[in-house]
Structures are given as C-alpha cells and as structure tokens.
PDB file of N, CA, C and O in Angstrom:
ATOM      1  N   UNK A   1     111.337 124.120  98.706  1.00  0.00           N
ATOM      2  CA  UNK A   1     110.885 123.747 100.023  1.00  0.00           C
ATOM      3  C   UNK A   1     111.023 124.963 100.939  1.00  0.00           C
ATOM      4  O   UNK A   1     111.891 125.777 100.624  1.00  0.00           O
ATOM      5  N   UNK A   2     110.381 125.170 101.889  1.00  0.00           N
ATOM      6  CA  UNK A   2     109.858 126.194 102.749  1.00  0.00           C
ATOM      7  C   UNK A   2     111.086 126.031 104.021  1.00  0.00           C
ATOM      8  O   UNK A   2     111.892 125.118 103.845  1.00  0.00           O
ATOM      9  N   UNK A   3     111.188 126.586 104.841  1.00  0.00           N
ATOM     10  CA  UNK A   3     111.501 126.483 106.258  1.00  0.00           C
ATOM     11  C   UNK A   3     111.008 125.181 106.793  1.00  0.00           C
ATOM     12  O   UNK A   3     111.619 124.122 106.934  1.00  0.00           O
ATOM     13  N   UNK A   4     109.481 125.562 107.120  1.00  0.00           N
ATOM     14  CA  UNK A   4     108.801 124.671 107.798  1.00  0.00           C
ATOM     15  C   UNK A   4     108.541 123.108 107.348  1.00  0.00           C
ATOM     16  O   UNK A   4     108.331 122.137 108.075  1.00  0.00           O
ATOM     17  N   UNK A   5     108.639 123.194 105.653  1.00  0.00           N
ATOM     18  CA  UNK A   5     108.857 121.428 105.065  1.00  0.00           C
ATOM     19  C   UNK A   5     110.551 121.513 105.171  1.00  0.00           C
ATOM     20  O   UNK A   5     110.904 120.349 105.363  1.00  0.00           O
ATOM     21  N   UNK A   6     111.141 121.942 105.151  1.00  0.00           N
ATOM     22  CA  UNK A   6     112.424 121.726 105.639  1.00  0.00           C
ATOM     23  C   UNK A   6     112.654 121.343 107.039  1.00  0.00           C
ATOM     24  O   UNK A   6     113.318 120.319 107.197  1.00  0.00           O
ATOM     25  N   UNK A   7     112.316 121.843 107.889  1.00  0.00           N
ATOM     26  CA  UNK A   7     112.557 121.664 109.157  1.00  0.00           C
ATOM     27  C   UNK A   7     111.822 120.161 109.383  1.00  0.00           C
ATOM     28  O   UNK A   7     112.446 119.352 110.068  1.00  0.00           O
ATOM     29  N   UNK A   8     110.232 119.679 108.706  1.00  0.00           N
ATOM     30  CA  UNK A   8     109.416 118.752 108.822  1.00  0.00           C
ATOM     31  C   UNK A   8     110.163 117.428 108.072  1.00  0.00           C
ATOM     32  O   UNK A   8     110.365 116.284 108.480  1.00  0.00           O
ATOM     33  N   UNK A   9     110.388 117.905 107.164  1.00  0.00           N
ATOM     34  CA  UNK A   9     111.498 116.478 106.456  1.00  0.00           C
ATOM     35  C   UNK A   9     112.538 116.083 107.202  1.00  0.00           C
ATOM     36  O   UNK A   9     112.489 114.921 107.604  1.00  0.00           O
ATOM     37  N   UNK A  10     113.847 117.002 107.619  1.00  0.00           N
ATOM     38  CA  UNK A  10     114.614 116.609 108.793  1.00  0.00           C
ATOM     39  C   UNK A  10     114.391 115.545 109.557  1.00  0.00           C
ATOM     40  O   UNK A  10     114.725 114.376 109.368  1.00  0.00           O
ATOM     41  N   UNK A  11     113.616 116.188 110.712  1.00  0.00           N
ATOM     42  CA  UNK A  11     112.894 115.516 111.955  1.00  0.00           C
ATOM     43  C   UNK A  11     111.760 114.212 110.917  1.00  0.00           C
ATOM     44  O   UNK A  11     110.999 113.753 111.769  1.00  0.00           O
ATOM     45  N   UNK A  12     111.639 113.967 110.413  1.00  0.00           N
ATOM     46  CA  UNK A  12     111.132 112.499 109.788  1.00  0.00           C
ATOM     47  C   UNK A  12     111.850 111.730 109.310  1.00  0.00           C
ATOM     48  O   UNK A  12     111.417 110.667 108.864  1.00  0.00           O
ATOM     49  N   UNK A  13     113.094 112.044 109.273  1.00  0.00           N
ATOM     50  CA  UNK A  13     114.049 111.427 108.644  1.00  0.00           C
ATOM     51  C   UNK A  13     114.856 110.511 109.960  1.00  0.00           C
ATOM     52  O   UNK A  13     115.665 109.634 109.659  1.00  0.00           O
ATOM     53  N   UNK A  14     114.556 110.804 111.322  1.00  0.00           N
ATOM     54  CA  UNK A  14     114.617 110.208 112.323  1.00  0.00           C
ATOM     55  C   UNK A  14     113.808 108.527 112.557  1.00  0.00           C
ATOM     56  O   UNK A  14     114.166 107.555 113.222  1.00  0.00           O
ATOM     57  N   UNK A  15     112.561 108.773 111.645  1.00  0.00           N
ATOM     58  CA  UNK A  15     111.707 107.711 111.746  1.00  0.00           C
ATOM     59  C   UNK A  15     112.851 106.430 111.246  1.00  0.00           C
ATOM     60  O   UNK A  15     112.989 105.410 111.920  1.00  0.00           O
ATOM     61  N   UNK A  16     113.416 106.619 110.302  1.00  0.00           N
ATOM     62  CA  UNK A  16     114.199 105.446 109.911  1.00  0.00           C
ATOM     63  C   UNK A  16     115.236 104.915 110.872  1.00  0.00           C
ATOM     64  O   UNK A  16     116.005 104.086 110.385  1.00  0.00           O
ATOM     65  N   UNK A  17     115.389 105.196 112.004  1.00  0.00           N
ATOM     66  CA  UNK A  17     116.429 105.093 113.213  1.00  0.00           C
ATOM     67  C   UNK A  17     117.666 105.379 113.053  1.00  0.00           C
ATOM     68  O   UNK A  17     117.975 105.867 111.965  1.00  0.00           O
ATOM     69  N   UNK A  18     118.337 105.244 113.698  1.00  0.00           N
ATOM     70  CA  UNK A  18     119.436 105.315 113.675  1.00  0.00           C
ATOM     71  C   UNK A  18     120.989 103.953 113.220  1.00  0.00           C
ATOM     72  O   UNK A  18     120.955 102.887 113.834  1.00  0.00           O
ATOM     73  N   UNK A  19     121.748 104.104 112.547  1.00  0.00           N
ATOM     74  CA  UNK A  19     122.500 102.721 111.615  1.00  0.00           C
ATOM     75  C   UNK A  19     123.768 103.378 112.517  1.00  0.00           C
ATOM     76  O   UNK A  19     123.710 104.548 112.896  1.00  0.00           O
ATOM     77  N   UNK A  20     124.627 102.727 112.745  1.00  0.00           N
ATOM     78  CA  UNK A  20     125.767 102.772 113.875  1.00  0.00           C
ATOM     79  C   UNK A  20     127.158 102.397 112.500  1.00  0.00           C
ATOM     80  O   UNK A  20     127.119 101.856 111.395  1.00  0.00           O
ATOM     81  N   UNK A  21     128.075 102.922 113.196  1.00  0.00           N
ATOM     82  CA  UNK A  21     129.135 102.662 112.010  1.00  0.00           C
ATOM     83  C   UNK A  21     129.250 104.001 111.702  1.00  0.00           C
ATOM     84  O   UNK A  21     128.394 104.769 112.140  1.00  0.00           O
ATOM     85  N   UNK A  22     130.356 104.506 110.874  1.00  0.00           N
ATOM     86  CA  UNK A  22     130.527 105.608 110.182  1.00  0.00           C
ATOM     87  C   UNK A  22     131.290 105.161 108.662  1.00  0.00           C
ATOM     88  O   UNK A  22     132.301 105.735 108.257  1.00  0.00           O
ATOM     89  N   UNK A  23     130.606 104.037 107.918  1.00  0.00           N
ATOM     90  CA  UNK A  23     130.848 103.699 106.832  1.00  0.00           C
ATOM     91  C   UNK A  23     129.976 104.880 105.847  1.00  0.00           C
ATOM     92  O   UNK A  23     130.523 105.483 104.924  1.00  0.00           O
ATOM     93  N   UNK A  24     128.661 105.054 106.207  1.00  0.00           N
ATOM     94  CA  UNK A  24     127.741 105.571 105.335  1.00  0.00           C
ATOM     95  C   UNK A  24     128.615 106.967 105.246  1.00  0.00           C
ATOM     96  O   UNK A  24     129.073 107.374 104.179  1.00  0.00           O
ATOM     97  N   UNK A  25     128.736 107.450 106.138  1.00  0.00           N
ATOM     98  CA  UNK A  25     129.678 109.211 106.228  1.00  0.00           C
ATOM     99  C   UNK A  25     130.740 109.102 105.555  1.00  0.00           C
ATOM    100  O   UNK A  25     131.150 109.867 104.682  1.00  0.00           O
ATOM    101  N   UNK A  26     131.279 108.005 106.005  1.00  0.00           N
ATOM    102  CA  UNK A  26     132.870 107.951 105.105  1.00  0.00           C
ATOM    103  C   UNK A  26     132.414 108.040 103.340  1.00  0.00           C
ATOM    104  O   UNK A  26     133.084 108.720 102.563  1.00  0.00           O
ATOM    105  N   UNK A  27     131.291 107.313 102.926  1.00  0.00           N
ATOM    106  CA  UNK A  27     131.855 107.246 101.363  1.00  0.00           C
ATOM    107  C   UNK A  27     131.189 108.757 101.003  1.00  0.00           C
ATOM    108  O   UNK A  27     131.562 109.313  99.970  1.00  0.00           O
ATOM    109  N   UNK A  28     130.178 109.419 101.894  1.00  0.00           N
ATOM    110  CA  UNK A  28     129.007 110.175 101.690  1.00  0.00           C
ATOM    111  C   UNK A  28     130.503 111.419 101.745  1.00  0.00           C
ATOM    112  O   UNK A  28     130.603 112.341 100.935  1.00  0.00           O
ATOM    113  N   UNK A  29     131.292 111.212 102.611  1.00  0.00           N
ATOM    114  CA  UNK A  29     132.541 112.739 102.216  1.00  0.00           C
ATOM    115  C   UNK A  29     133.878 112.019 101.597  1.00  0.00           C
ATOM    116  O   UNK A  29     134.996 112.458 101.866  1.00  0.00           O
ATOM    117  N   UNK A  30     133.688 110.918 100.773  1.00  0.00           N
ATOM    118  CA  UNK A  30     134.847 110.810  99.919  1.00  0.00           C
ATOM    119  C   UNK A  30     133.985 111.140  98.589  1.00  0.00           C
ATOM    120  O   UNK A  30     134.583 111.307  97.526  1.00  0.00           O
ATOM    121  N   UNK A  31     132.586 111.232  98.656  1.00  0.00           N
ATOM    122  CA  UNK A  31     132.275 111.700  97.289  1.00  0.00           C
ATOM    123  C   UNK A  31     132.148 112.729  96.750  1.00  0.00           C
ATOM    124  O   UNK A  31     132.035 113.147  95.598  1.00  0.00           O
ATOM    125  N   UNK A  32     132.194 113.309  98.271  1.00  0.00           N
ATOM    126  CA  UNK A  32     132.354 115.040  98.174  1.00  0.00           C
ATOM    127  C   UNK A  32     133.655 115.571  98.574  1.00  0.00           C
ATOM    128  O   UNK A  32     133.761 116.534  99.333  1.00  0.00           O
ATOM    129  N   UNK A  33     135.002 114.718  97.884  1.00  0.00           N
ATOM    130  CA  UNK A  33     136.142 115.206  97.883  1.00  0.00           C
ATOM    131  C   UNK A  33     136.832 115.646  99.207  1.00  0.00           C
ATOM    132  O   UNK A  33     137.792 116.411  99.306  1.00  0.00           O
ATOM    133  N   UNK A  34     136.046 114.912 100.367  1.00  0.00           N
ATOM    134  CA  UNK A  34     136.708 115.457 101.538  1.00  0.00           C
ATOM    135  C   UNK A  34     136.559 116.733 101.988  1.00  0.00           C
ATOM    136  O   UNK A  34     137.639 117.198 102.353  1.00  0.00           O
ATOM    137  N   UNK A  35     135.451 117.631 102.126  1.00  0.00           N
ATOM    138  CA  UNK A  35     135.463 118.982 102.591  1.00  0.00           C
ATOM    139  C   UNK A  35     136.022 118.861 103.866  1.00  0.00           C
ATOM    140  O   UNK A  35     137.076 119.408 104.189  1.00  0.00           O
ATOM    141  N   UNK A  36     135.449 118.267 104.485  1.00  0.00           N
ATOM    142  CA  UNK A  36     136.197 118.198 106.492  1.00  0.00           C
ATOM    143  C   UNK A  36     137.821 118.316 106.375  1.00  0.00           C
ATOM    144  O   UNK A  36     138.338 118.878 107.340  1.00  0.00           O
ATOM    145  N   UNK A  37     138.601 117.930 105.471  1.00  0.00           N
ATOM    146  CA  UNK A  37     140.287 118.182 105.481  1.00  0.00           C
ATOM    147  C   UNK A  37     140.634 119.225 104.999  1.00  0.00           C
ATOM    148  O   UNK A  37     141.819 119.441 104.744  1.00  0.00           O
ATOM    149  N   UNK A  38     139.240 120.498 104.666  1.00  0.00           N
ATOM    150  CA  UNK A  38     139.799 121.685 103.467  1.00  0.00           C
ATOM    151  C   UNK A  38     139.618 123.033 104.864  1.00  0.00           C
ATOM    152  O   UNK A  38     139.797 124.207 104.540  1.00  0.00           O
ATOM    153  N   UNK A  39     139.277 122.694 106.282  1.00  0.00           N
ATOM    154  CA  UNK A  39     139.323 123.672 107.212  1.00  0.00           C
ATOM    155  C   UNK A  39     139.129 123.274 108.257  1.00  0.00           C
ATOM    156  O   UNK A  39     138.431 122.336 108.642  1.00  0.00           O
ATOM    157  N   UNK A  40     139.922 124.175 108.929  1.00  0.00           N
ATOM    158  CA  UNK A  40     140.480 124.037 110.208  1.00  0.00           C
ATOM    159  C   UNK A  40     139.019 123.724 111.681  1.00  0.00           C
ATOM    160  O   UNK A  40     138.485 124.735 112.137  1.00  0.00           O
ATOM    161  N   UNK A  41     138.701 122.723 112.070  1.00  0.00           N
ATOM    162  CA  UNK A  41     137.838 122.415 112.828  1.00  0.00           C
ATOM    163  C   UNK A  41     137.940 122.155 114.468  1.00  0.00           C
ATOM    164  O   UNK A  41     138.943 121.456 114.615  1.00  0.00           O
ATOM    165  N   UNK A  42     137.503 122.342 115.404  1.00  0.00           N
ATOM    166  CA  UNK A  42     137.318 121.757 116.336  1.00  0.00           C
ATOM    167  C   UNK A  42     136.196 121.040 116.954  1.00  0.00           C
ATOM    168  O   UNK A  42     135.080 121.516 116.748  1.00  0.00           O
ATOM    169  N   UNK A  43     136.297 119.865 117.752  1.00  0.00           N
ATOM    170  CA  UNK A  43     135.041 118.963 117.463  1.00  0.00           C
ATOM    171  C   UNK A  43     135.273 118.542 119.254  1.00  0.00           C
ATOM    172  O   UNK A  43     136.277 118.127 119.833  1.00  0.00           O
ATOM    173  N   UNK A  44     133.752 118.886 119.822  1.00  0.00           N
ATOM    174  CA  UNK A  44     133.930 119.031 121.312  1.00  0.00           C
ATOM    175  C   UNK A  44     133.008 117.970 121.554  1.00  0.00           C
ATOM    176  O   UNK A  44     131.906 117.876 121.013  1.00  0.00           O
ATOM    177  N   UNK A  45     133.670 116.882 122.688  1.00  0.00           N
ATOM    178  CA  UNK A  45     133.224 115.795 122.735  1.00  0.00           C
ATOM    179  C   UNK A  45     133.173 115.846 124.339  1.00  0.00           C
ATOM    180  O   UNK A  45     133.876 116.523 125.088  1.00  0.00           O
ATOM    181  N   UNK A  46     131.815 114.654 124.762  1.00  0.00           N
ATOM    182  CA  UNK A  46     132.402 114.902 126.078  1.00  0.00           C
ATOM    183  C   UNK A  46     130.659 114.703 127.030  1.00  0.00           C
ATOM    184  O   UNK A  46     129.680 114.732 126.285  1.00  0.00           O
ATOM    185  N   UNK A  47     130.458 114.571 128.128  1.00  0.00           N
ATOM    186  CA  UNK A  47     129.136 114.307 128.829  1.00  0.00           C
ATOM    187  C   UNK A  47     128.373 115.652 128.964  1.00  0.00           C
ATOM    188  O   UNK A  47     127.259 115.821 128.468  1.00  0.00           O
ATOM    189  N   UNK A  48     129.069 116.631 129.690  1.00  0.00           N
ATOM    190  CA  UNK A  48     128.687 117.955 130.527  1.00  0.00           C
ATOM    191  C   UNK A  48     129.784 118.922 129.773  1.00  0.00           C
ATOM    192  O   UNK A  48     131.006 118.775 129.753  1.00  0.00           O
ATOM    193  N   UNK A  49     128.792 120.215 129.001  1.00  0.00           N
ATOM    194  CA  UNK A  49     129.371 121.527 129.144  1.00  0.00           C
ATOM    195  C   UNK A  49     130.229 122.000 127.731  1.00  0.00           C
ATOM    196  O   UNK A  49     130.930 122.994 127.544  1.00  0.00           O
ATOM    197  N   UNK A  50     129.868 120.845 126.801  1.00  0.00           N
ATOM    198  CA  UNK A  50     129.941 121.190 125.571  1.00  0.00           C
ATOM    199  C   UNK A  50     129.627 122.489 125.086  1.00  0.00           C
ATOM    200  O   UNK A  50     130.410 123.158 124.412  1.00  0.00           O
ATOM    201  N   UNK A  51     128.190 122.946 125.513  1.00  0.00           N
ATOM    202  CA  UNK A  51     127.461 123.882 124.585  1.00  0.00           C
ATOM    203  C   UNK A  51     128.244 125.562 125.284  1.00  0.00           C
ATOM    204  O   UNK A  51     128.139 126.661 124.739  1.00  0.00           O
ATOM    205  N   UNK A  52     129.026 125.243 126.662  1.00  0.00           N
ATOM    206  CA  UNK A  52     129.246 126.492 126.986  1.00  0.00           C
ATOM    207  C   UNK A  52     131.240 126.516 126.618  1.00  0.00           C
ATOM    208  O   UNK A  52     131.887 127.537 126.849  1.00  0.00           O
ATOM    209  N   UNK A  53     131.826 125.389 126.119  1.00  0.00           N
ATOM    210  CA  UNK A  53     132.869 125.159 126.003  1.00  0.00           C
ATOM    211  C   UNK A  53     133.147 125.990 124.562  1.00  0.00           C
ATOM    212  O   UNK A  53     134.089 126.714 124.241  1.00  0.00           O
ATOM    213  N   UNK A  54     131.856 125.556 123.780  1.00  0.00           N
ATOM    214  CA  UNK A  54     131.764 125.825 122.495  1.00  0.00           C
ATOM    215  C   UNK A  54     131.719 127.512 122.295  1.00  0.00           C
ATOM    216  O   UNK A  54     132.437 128.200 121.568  1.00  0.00           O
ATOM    217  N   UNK A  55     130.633 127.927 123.188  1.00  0.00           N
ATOM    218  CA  UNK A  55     130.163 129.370 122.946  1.00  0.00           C
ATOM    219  C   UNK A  55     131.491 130.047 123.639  1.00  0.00           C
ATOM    220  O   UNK A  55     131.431 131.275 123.565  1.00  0.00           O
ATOM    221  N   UNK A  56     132.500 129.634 124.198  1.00  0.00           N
ATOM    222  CA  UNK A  56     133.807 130.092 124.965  1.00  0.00           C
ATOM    223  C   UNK A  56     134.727 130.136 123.782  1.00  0.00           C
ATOM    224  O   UNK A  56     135.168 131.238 123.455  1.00  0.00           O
ATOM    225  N   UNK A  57     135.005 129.273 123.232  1.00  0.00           N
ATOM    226  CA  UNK A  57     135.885 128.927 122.187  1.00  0.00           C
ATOM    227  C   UNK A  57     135.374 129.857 120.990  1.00  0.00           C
ATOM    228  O   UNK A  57     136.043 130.756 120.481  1.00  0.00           O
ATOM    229  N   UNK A  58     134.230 129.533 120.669  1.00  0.00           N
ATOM    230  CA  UNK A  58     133.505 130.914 118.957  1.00  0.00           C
ATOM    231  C   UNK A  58     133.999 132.831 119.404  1.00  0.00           C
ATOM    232  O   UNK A  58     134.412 133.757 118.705  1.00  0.00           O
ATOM    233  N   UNK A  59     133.659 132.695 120.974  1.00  0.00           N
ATOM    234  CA  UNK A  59     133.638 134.142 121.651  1.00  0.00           C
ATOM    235  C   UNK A  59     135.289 134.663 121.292  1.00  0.00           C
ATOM    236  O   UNK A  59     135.701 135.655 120.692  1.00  0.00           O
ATOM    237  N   UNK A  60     136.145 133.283 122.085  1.00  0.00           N
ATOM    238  CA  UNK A  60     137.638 133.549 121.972  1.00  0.00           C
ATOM    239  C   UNK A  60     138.237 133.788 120.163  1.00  0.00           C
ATOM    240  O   UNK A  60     138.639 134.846 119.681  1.00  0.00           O
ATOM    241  N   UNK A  61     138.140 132.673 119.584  1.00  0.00           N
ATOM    242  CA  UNK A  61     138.829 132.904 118.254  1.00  0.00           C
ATOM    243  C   UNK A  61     138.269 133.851 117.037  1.00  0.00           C
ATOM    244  O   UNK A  61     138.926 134.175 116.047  1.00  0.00           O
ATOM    245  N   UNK A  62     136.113 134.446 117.488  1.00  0.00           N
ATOM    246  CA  UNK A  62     135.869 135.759 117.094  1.00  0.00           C
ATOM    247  C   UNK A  62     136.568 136.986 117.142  1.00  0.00           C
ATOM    248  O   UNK A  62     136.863 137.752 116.224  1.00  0.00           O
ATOM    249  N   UNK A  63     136.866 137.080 118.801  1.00  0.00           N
ATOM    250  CA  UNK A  63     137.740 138.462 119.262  1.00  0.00           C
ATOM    251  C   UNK A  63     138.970 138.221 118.765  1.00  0.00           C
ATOM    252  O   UNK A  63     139.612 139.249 118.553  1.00  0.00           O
ATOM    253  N   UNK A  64     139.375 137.466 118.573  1.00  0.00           N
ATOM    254  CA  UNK A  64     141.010 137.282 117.846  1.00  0.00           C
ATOM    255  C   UNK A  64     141.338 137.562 116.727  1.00  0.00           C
ATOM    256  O   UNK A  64     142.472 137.700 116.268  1.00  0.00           O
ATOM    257  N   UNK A  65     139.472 137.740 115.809  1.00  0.00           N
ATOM    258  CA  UNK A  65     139.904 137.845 114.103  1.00  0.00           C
ATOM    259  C   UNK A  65     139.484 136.455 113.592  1.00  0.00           C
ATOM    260  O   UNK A  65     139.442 136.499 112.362  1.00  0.00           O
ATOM    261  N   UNK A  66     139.242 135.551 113.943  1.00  0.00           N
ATOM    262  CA  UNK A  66     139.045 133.777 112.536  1.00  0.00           C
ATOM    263  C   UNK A  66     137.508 134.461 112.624  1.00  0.00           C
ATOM    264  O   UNK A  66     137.013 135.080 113.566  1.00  0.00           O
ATOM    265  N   UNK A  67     137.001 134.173 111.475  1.00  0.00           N
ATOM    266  CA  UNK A  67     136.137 133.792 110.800  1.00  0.00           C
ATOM    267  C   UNK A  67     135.384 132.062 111.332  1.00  0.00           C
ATOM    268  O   UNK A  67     135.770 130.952 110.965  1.00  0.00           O
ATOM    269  N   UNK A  68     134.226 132.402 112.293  1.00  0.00           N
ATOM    270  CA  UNK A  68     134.201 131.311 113.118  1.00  0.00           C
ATOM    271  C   UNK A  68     132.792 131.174 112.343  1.00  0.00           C
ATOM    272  O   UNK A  68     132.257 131.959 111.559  1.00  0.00           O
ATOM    273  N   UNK A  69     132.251 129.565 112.955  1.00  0.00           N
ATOM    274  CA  UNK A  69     131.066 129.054 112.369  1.00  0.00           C
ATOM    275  C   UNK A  69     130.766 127.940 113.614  1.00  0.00           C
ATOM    276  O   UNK A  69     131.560 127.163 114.143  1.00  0.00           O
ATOM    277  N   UNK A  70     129.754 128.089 113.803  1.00  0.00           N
ATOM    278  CA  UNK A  70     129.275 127.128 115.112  1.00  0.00           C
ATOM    279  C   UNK A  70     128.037 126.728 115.266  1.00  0.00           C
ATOM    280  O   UNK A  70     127.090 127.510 115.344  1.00  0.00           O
ATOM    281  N   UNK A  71     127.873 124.569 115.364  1.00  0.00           N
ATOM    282  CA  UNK A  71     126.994 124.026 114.967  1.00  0.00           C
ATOM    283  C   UNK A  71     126.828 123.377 116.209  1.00  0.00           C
ATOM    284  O   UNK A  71     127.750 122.771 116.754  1.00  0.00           O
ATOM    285  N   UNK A  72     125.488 123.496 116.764  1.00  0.00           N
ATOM    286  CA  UNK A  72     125.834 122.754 118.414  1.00  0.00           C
ATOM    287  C   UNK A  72     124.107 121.792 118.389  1.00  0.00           C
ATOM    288  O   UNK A  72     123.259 122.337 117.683  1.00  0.00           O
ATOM    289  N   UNK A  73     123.837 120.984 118.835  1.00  0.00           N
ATOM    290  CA  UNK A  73     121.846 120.252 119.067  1.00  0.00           C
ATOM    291  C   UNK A  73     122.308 119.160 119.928  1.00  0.00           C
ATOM    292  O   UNK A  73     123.250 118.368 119.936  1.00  0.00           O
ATOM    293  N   UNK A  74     121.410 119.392 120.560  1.00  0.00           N
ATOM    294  CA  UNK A  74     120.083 119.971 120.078  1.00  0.00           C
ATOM    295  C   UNK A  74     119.955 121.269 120.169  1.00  0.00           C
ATOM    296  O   UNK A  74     120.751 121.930 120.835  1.00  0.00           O
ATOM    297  N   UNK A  75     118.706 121.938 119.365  1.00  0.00           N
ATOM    298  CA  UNK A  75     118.257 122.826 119.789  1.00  0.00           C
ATOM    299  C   UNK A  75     117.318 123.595 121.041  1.00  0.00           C
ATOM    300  O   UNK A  75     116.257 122.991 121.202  1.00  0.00           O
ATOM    301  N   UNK A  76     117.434 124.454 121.699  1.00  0.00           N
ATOM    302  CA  UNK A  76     116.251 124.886 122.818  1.00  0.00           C
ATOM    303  C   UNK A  76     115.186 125.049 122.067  1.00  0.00           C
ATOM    304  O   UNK A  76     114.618 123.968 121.916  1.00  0.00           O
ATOM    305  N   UNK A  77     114.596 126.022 121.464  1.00  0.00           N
ATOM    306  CA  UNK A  77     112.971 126.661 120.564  1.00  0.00           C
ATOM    307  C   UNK A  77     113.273 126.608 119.315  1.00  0.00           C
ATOM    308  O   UNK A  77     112.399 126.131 118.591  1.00  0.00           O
ATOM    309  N   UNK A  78     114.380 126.996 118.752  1.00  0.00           N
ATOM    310  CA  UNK A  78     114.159 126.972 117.352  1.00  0.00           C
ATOM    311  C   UNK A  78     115.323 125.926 116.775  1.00  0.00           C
ATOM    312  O   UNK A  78     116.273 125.415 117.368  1.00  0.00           O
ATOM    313  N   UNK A  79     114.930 125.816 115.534  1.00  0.00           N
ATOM    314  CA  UNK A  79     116.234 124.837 115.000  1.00  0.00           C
ATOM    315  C   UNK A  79     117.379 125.919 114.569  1.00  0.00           C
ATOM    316  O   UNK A  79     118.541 125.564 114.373  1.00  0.00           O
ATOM    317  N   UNK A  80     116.936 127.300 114.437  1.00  0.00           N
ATOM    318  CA  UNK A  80     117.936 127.866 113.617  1.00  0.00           C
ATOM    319  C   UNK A  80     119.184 128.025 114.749  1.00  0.00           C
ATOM    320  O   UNK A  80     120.317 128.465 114.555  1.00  0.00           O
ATOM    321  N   UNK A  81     118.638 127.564 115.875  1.00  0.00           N
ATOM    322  CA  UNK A  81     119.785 128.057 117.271  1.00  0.00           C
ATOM    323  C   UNK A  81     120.831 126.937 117.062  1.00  0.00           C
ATOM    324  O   UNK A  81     121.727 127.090 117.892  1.00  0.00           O
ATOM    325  N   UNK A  82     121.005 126.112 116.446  1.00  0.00           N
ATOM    326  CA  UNK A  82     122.001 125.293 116.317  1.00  0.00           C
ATOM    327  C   UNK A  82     123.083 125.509 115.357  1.00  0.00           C
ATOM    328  O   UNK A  82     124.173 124.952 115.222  1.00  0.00           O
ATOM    329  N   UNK A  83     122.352 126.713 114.557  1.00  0.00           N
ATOM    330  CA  UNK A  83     124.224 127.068 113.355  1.00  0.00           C
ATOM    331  C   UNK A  83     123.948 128.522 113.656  1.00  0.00           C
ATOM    332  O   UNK A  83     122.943 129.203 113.858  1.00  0.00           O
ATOM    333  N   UNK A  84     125.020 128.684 113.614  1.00  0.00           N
ATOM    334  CA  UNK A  84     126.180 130.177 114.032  1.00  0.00           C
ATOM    335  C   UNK A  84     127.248 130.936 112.867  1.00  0.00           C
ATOM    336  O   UNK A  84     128.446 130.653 112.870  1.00  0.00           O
ATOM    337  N   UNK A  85     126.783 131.724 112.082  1.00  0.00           N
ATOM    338  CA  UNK A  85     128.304 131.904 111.583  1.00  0.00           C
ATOM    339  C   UNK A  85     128.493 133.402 111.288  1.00  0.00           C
ATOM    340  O   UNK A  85     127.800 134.202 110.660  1.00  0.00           O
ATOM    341  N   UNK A  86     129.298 133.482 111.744  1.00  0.00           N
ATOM    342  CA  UNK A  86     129.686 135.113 112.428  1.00  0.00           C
ATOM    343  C   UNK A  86     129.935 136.000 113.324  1.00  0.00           C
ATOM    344  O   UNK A  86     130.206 137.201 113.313  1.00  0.00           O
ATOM    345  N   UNK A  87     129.755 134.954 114.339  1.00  0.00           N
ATOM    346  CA  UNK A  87     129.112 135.473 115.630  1.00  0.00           C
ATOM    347  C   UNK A  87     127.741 136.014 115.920  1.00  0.00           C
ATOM    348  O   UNK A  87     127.451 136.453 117.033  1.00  0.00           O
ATOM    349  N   UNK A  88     126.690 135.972 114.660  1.00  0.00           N
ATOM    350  CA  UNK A  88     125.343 136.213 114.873  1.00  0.00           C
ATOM    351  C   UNK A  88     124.279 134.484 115.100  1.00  0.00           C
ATOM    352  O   UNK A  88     123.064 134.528 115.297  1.00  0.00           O
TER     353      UNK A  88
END
C-alpha cells in the first residue's frame, strides 16, 4: 500500500463510527503483550493547549537527552504532522 491508499483507508475507516468503551483496546493490547507498560509515556488530556503543552514537554525532555516520540491530531495539511520522533 502506497502513502496515499494508506492515508485513504485510515480516514474510511471512520465511516464505521465510532463504539465507546475501551474493551476493544483492552484485548487489542493484551494481545500484543502490553506494549503501553514497556515505556515511559505521557498522555495530555484536557480542552485548550494540549498541542503547545506537548511541543513544550518533546522540546524540554529532547534538550535533556530522552529519546522523545510525539503523536498529537488532528492534523493541520498533512497527516504526517501528527508523529514526531526525534525531534524531526
């Protein structure tokens, strides 16, 4: 698959709506052994100011040395603006 059928499958995958609960996630990362408990995360919740809380926090623990990775959406123009890892 391409970028663009990648990016097109995604966004269709919306058509099926949205299912409430976090049963489906739960068995979907106990089958994958729990990756979310194998590194250290922070998870920014909240109405207003996420996206600049976030780019504060990647900026801070970059200059410090961690090895940062940062996933924020929507996206503005592209989808690729929503993952980060490196600071690029």
């Amino acid at each position: 698959m391409d970028y663009k059928e990648t990016i097109d499958y995604l966004f269709n995958l919306q058509k099926f709506g949205i299912k409430l609960g976090l049963t489906n996630i739960r068995k979907l990362l106990a089958a994958l052994s729990s990756p979310q408990e194998k590194y250290k995360t922070i998870h920014i919740a909240g109405t207003n100011g996420k996206g600049s809380t976030a780019a504060a926090i990647e900026s801070m623990l970059t200059k410090s040395g961690y090895r940062v990775g940062l996933y924020t959406s929507p996206h503005l123009i592209d989808f690729n603006e929503r993952i980060r890892a490196g600071g690029g």
